[in-house]
PDB file of N, CA, C, O and CB in Angstrom:
ATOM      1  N   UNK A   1       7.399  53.720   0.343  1.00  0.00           N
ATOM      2  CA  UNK A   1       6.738  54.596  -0.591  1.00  0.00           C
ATOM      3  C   UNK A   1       7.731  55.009  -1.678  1.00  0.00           C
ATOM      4  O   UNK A   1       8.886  55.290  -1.360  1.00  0.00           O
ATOM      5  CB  UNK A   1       6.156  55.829   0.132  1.00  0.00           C
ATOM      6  N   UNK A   2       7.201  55.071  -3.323  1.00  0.00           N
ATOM      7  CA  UNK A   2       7.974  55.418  -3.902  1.00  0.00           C
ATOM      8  C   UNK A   2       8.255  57.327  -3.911  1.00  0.00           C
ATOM      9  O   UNK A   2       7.410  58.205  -3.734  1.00  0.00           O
ATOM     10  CB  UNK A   2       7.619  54.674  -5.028  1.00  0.00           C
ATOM     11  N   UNK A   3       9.545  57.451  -4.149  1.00  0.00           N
ATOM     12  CA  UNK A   3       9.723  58.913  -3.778  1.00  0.00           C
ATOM     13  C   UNK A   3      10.047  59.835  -5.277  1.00  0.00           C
ATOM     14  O   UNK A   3       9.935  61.057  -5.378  1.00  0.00           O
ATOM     15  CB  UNK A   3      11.125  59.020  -2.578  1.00  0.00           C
ATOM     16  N   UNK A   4      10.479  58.862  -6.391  1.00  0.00           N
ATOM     17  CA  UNK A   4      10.984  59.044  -7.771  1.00  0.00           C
ATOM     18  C   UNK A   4      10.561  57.883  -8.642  1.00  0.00           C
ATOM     19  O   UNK A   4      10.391  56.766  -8.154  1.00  0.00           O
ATOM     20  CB  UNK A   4      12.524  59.178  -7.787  1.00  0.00           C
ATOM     21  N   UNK A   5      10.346  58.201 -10.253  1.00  0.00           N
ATOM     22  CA  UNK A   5       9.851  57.495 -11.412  1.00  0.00           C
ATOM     23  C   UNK A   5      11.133  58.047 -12.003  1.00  0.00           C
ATOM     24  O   UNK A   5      11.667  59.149 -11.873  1.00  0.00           O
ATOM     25  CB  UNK A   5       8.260  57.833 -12.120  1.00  0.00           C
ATOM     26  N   UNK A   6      11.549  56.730 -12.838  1.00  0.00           N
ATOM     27  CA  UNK A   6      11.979  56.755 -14.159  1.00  0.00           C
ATOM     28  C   UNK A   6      12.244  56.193 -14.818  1.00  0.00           C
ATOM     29  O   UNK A   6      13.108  55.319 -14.744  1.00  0.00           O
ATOM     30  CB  UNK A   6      12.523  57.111 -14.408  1.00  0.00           C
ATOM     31  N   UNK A   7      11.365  56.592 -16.031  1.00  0.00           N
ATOM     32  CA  UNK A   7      11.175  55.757 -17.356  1.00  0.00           C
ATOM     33  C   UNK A   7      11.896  55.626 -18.693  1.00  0.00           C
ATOM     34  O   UNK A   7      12.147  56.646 -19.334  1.00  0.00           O
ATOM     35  CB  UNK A   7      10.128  56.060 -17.751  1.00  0.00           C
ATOM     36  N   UNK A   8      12.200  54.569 -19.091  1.00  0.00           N
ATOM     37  CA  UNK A   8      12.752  54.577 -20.524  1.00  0.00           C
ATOM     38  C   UNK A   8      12.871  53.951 -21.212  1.00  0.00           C
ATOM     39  O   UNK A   8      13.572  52.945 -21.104  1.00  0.00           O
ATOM     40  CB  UNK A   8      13.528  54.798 -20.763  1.00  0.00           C
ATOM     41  N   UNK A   9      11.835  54.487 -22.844  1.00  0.00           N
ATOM     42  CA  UNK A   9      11.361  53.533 -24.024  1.00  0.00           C
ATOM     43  C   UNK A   9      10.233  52.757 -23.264  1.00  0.00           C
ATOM     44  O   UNK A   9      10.210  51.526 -23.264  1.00  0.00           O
ATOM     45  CB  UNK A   9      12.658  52.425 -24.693  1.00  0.00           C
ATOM     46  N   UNK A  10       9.339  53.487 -22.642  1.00  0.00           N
ATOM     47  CA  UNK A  10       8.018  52.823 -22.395  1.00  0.00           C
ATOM     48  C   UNK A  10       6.777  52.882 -23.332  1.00  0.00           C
ATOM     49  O   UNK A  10       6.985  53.775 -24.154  1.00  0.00           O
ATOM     50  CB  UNK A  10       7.584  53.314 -21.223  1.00  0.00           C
ATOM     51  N   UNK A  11       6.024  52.513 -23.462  1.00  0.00           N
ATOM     52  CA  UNK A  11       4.901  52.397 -24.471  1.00  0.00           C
ATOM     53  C   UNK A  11       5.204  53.314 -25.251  1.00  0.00           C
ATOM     54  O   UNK A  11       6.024  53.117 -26.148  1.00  0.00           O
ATOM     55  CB  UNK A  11       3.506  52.524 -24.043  1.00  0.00           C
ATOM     56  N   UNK A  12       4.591  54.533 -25.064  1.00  0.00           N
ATOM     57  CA  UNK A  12       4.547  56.379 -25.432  1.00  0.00           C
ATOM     58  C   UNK A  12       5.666  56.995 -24.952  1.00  0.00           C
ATOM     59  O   UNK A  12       6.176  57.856 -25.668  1.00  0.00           O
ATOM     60  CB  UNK A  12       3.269  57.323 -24.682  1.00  0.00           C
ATOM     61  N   UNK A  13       6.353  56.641 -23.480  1.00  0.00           N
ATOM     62  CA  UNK A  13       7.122  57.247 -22.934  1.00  0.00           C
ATOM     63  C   UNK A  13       8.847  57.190 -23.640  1.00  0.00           C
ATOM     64  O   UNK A  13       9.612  56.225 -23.642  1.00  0.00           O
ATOM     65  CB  UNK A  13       6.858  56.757 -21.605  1.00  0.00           C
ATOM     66  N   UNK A  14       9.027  58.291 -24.082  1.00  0.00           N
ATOM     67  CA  UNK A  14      10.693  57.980 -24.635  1.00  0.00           C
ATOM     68  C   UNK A  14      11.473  57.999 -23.235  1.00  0.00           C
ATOM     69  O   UNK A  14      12.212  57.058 -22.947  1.00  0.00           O
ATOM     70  CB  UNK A  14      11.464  59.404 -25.866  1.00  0.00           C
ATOM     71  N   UNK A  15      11.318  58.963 -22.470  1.00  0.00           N
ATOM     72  CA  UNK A  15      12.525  59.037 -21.210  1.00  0.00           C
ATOM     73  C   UNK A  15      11.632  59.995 -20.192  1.00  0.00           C
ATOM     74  O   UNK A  15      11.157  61.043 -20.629  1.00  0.00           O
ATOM     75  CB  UNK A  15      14.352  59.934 -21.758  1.00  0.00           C
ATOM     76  N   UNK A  16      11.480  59.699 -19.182  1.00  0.00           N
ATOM     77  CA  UNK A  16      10.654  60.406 -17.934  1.00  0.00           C
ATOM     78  C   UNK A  16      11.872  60.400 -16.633  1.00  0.00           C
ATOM     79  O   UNK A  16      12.906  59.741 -16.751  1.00  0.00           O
ATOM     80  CB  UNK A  16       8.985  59.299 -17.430  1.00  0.00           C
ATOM     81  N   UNK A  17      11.613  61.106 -15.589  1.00  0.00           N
ATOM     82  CA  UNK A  17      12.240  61.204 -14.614  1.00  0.00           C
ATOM     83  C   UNK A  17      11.437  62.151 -13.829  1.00  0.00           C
ATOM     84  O   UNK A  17      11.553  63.376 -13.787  1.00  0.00           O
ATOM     85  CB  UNK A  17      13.525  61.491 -14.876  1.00  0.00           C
ATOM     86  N   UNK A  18      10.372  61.181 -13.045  1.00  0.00           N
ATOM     87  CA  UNK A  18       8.830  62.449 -12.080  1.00  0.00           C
ATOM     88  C   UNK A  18       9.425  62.244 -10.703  1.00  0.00           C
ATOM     89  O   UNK A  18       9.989  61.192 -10.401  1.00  0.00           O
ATOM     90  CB  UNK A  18       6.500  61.706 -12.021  1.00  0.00           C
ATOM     91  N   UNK A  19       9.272  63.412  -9.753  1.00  0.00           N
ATOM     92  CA  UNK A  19       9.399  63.180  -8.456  1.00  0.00           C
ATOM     93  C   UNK A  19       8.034  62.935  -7.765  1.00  0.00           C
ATOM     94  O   UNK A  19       7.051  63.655  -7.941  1.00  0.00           O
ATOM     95  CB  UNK A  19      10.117  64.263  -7.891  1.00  0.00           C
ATOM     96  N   UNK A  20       8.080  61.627  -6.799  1.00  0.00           N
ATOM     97  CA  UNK A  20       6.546  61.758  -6.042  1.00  0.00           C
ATOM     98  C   UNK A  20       6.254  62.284  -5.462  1.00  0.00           C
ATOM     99  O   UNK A  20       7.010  63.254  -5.506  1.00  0.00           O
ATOM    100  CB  UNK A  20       6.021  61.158  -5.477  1.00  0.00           C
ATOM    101  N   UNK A  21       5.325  62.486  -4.535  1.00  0.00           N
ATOM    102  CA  UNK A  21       5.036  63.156  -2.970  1.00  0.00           C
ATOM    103  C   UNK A  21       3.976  62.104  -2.869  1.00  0.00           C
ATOM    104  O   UNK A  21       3.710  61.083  -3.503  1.00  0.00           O
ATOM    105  CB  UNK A  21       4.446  65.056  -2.727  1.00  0.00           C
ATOM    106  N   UNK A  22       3.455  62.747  -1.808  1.00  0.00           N
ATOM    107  CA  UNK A  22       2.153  61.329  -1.252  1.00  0.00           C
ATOM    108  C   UNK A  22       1.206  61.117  -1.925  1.00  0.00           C
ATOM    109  O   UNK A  22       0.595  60.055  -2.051  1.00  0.00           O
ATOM    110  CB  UNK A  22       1.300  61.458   0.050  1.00  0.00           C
ATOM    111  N   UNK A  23       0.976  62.317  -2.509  1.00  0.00           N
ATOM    112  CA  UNK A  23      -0.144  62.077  -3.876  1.00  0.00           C
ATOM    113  C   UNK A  23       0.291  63.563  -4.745  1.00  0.00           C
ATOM    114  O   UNK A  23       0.365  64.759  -4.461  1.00  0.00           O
ATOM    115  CB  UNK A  23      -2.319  62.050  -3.273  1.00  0.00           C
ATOM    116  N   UNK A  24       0.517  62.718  -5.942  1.00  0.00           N
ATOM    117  CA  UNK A  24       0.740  63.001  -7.361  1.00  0.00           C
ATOM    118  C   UNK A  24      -0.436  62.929  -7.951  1.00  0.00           C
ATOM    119  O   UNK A  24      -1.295  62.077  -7.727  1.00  0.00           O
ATOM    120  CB  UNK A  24       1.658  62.151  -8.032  1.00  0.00           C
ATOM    121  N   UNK A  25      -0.531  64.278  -9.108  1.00  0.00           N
ATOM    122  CA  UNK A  25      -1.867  64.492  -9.925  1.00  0.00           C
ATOM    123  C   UNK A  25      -1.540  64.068 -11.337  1.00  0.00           C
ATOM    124  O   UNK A  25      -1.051  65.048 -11.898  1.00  0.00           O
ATOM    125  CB  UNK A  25      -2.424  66.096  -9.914  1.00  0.00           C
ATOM    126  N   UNK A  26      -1.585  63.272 -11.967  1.00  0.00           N
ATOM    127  CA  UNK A  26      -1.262  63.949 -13.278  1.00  0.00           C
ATOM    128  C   UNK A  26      -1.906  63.878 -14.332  1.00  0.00           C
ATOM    129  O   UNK A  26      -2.393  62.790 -14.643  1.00  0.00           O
ATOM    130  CB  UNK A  26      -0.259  63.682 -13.693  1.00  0.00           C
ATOM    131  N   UNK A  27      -2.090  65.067 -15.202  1.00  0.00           N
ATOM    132  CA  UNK A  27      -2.960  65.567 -15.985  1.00  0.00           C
ATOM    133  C   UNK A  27      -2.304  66.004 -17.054  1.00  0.00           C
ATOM    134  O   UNK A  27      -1.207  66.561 -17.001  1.00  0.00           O
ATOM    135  CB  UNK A  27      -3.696  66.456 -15.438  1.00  0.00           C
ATOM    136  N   UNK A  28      -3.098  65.718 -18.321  1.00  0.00           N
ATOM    137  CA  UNK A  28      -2.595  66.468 -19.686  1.00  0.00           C
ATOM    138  C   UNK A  28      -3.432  65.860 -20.692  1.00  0.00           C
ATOM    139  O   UNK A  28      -3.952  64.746 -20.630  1.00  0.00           O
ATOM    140  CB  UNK A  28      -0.933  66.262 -20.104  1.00  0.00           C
ATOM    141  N   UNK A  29      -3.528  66.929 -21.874  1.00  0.00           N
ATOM    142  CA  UNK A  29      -3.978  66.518 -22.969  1.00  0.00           C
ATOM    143  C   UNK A  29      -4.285  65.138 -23.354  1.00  0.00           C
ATOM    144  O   UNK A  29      -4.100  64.485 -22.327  1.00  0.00           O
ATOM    145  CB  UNK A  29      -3.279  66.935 -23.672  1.00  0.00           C
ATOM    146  N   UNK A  30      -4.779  64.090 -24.603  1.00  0.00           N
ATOM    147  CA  UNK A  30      -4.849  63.098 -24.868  1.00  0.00           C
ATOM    148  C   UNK A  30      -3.884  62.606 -25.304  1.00  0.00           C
ATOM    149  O   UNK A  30      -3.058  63.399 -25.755  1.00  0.00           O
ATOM    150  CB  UNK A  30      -5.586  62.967 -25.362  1.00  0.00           C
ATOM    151  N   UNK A  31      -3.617  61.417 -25.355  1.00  0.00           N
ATOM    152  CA  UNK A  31      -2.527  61.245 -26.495  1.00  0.00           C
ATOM    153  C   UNK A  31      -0.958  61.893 -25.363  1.00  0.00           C
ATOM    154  O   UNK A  31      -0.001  61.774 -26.127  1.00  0.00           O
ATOM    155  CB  UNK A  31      -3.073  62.559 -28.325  1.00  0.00           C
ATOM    156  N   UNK A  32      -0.684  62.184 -24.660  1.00  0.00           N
ATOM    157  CA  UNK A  32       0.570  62.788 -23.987  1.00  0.00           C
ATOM    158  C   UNK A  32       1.067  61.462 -23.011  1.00  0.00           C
ATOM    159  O   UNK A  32       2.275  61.448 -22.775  1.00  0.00           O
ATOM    160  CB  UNK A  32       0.149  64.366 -22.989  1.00  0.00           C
ATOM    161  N   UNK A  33       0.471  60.646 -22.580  1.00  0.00           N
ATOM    162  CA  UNK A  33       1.238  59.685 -21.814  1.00  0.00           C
ATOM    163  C   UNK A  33       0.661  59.319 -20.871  1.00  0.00           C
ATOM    164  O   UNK A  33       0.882  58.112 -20.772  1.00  0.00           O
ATOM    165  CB  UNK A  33       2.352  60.016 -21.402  1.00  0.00           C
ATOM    166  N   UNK A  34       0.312  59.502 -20.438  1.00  0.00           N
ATOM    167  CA  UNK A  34      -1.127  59.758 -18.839  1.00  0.00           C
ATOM    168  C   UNK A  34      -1.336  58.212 -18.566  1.00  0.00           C
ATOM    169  O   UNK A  34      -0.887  57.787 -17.502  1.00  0.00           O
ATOM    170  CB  UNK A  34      -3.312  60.707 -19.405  1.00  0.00           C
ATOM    171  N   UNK A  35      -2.125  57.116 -19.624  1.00  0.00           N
ATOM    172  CA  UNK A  35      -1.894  56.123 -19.325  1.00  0.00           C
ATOM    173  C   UNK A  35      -0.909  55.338 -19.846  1.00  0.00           C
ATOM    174  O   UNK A  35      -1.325  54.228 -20.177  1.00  0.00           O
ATOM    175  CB  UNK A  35      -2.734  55.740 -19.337  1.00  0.00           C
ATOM    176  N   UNK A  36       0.284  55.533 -20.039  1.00  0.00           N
ATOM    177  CA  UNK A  36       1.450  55.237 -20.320  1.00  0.00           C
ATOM    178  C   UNK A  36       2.377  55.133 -18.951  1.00  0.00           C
ATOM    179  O   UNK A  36       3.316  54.343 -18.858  1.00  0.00           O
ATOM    180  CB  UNK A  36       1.865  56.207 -21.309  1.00  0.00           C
ATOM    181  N   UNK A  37       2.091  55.783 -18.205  1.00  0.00           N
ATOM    182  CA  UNK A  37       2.709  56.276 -16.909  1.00  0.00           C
ATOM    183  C   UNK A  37       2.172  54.961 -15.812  1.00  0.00           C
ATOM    184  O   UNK A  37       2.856  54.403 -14.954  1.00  0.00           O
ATOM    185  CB  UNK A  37       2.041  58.068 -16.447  1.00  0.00           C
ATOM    186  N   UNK A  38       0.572  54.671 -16.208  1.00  0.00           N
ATOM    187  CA  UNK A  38      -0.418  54.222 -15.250  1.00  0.00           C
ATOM    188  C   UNK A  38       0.000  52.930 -15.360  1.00  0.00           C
ATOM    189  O   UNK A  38       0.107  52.193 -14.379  1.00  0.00           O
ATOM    190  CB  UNK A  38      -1.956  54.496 -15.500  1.00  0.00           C
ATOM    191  N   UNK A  39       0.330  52.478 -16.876  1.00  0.00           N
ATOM    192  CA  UNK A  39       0.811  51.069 -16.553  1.00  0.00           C
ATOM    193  C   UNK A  39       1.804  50.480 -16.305  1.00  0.00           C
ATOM    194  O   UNK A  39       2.019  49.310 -15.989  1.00  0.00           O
ATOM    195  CB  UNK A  39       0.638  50.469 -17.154  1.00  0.00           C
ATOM    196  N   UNK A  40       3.015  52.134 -16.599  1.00  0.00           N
ATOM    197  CA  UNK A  40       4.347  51.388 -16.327  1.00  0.00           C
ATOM    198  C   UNK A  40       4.382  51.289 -14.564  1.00  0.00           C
ATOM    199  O   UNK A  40       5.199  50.503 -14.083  1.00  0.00           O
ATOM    200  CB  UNK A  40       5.837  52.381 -17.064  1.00  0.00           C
ATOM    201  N   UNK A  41       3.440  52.138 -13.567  1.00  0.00           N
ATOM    202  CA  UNK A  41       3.610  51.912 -12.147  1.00  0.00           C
ATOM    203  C   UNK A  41       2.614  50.722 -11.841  1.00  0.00           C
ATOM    204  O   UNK A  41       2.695  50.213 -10.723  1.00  0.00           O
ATOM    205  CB  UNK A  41       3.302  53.281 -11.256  1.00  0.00           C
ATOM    206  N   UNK A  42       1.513  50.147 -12.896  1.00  0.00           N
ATOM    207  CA  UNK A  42       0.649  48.630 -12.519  1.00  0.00           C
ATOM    208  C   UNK A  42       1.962  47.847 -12.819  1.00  0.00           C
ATOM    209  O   UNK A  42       2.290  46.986 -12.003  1.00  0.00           O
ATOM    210  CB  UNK A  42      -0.990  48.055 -13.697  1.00  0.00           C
ATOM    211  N   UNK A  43       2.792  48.079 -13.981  1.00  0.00           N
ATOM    212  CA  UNK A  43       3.956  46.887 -13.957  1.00  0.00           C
ATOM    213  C   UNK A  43       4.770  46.568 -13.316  1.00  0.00           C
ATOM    214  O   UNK A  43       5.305  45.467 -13.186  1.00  0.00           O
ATOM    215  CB  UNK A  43       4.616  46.806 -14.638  1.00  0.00           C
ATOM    216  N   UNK A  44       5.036  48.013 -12.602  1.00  0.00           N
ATOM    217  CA  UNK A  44       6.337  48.001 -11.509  1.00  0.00           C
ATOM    218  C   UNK A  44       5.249  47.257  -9.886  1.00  0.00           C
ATOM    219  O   UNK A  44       5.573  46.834  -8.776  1.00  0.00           O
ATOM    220  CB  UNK A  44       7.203  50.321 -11.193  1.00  0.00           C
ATOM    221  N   UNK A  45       4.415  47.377 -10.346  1.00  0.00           N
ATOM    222  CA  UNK A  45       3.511  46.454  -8.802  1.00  0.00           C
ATOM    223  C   UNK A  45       3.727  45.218  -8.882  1.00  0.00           C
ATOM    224  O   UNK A  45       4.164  44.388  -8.085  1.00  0.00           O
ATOM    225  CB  UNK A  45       1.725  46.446  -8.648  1.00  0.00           C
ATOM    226  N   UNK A  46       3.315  45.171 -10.111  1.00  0.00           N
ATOM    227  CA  UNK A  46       3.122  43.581 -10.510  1.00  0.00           C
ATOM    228  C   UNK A  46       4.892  43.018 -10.655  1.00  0.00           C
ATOM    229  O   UNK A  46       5.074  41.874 -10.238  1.00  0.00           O
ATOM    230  CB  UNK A  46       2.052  43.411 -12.362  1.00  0.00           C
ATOM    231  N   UNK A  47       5.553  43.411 -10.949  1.00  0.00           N
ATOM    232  CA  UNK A  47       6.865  42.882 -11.094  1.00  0.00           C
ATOM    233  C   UNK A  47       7.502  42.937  -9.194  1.00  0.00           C
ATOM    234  O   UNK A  47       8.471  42.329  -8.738  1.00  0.00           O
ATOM    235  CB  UNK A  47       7.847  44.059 -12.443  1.00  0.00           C
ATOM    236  N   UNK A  48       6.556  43.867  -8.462  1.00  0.00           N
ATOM    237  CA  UNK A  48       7.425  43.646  -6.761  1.00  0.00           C
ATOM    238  C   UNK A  48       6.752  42.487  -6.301  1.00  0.00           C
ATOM    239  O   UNK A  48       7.185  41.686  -5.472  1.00  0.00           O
ATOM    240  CB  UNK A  48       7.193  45.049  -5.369  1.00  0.00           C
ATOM    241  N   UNK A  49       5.243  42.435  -7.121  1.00  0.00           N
ATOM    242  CA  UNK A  49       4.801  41.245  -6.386  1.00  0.00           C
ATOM    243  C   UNK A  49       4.689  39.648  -7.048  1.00  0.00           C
ATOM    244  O   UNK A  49       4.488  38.552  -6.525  1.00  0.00           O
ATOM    245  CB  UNK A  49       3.468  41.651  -5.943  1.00  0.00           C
ATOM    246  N   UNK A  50       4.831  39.918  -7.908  1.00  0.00           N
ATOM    247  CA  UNK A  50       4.617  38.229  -8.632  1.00  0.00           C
ATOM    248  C   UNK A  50       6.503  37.929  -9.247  1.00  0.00           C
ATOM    249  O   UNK A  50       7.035  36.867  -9.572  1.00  0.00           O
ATOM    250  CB  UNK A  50       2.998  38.304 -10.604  1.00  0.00           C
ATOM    251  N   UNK A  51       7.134  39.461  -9.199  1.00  0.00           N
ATOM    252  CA  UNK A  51       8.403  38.968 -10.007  1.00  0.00           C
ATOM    253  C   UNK A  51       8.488  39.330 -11.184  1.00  0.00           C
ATOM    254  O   UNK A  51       7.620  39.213 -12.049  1.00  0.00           O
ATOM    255  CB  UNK A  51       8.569  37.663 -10.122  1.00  0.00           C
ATOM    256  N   UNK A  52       9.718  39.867 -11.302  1.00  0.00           N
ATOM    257  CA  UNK A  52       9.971  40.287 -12.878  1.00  0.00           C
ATOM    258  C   UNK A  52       9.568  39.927 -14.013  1.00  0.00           C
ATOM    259  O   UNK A  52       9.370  40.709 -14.943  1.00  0.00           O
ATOM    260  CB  UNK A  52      10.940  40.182 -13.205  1.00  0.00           C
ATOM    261  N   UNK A  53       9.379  38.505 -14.059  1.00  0.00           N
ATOM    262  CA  UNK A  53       9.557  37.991 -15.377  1.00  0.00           C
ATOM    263  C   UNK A  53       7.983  37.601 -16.107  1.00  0.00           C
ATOM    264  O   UNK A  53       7.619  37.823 -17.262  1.00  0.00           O
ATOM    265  CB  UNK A  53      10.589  36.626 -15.219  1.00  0.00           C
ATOM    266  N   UNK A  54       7.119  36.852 -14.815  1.00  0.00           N
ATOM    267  CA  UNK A  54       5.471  36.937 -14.978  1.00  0.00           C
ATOM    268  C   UNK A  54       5.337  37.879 -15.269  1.00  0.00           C
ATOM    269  O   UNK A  54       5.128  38.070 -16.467  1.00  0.00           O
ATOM    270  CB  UNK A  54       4.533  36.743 -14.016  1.00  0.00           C
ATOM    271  N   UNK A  55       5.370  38.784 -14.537  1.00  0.00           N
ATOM    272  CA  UNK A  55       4.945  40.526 -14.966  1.00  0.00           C
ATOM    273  C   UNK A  55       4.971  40.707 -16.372  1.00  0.00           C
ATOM    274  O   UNK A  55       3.993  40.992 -17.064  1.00  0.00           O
ATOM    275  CB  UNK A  55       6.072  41.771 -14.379  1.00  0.00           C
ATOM    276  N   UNK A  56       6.264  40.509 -16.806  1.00  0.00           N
ATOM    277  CA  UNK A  56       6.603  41.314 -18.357  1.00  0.00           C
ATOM    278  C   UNK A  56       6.149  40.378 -19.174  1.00  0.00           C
ATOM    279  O   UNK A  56       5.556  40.787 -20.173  1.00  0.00           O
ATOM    280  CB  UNK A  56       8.272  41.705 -18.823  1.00  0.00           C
ATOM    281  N   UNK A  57       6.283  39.005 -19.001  1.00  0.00           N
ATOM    282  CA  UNK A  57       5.128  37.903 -19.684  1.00  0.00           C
ATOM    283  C   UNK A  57       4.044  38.690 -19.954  1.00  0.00           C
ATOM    284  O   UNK A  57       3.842  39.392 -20.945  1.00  0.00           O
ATOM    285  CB  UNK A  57       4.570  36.601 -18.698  1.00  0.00           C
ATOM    286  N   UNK A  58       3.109  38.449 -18.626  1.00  0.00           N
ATOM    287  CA  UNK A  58       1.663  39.110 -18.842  1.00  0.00           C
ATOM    288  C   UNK A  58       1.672  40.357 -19.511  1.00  0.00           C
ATOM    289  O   UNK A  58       0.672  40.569 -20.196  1.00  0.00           O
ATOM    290  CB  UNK A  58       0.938  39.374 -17.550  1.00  0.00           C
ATOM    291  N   UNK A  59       2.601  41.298 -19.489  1.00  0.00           N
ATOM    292  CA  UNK A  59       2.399  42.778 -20.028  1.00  0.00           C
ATOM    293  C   UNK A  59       2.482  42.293 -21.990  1.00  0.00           C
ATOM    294  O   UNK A  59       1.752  42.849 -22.811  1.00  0.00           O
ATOM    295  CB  UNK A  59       4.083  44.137 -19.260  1.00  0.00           C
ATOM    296  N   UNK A  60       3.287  41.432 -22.287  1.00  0.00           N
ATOM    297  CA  UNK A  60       3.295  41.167 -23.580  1.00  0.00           C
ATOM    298  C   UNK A  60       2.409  40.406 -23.664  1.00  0.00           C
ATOM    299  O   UNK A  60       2.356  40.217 -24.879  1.00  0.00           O
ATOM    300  CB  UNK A  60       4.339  40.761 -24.129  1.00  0.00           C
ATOM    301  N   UNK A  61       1.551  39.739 -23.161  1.00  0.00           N
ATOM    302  CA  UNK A  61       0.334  39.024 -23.723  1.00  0.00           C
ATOM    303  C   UNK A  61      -0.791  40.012 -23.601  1.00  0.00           C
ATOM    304  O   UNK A  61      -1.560  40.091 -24.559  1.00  0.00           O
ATOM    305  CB  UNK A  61      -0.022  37.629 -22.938  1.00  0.00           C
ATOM    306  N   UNK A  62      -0.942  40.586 -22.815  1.00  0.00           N
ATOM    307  CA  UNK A  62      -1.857  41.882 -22.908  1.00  0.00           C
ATOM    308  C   UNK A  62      -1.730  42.920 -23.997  1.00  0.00           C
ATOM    309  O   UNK A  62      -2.759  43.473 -24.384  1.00  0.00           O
ATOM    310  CB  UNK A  62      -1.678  42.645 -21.722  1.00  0.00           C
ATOM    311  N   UNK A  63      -0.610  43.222 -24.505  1.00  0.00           N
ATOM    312  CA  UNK A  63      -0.476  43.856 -25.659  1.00  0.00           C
ATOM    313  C   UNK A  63      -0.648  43.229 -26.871  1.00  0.00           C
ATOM    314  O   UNK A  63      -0.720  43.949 -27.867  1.00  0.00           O
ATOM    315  CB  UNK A  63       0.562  44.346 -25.673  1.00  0.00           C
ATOM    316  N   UNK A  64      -0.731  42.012 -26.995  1.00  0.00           N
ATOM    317  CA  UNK A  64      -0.775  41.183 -27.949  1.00  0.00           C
ATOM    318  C   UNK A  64      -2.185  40.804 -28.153  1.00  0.00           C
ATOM    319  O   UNK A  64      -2.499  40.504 -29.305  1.00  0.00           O
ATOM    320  CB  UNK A  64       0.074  40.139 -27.709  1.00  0.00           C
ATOM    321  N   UNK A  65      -3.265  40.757 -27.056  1.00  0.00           N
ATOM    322  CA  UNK A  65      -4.605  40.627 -26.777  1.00  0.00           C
ATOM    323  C   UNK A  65      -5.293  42.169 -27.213  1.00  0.00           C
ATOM    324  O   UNK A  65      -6.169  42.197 -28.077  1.00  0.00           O
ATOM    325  CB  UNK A  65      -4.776  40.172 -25.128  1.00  0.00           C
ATOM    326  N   UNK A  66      -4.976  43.019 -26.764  1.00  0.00           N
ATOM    327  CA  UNK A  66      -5.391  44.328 -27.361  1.00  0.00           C
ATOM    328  C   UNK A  66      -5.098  44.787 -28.093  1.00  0.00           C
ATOM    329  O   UNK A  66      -5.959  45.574 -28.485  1.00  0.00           O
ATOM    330  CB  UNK A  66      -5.385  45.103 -26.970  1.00  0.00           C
ATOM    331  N   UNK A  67      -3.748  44.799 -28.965  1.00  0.00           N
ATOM    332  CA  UNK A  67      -3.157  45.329 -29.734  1.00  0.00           C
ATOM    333  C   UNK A  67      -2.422  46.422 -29.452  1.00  0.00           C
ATOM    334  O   UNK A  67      -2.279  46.759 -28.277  1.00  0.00           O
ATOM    335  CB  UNK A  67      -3.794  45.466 -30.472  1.00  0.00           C
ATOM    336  N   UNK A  68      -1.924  47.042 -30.346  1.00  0.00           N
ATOM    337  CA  UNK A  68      -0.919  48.390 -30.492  1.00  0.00           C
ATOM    338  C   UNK A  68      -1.705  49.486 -30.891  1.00  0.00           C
ATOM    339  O   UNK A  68      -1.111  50.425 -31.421  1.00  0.00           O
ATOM    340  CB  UNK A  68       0.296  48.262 -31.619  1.00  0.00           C
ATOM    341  N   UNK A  69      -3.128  49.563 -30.713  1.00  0.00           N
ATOM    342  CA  UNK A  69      -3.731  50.962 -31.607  1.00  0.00           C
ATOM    343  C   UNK A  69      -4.329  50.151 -32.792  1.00  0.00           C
ATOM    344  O   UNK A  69      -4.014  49.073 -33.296  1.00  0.00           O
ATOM    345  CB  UNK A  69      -2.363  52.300 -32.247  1.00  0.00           C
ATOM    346  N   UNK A  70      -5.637  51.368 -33.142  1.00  0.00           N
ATOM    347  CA  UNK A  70      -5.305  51.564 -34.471  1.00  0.00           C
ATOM    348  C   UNK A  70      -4.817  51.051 -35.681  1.00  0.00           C
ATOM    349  O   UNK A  70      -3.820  51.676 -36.042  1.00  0.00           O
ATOM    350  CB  UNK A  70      -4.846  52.098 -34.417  1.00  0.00           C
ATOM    351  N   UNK A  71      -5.284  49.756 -36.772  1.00  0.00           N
ATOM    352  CA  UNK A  71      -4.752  49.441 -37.365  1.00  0.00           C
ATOM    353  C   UNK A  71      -5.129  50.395 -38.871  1.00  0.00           C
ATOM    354  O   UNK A  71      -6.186  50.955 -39.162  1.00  0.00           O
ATOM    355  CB  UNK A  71      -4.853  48.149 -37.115  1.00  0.00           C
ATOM    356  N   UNK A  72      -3.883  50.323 -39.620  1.00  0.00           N
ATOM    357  CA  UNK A  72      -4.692  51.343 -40.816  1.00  0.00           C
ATOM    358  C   UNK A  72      -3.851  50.279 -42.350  1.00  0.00           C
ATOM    359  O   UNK A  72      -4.093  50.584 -43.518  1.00  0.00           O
ATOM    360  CB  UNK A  72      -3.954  53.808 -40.668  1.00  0.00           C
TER     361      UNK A  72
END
């Protein structure tokens, strides 16, 4: 089980450092990170189970398929 997060230069996330317990809530405004958090722990799954490098492949083709936001 993971017991600690920490993040840095993730999507939204500049620098994080969360402690877990068995279940973690987390909640906040829009726009604050919430699913920023969600995919850096789907990446850290996907990188224990397929391997580092597929993982971060797929995470840049997924960003590249959806985009960055918002174009103006």
């Amino acid at each position: 089980m993971l017991t600690a997060l920490a993040i840095d230069g993730y999507r939204s996330i500049r620098r994080l450092r969360l402690d877990l317990a068995p279940v973690t809530v987390i909640t906040g405004p829009n726009g604050s990170g919430k699913s920023s958090l969600y995919r850096a722990l789907r990446l850290l799954a996907a990188a224990g189970r397929d391997g580092s490098v597929a993982a971060l492949a797929r995470e840049g083709a997924s960003r590249r398929r959806c985009g960055r936001g918002r174009r103006r």
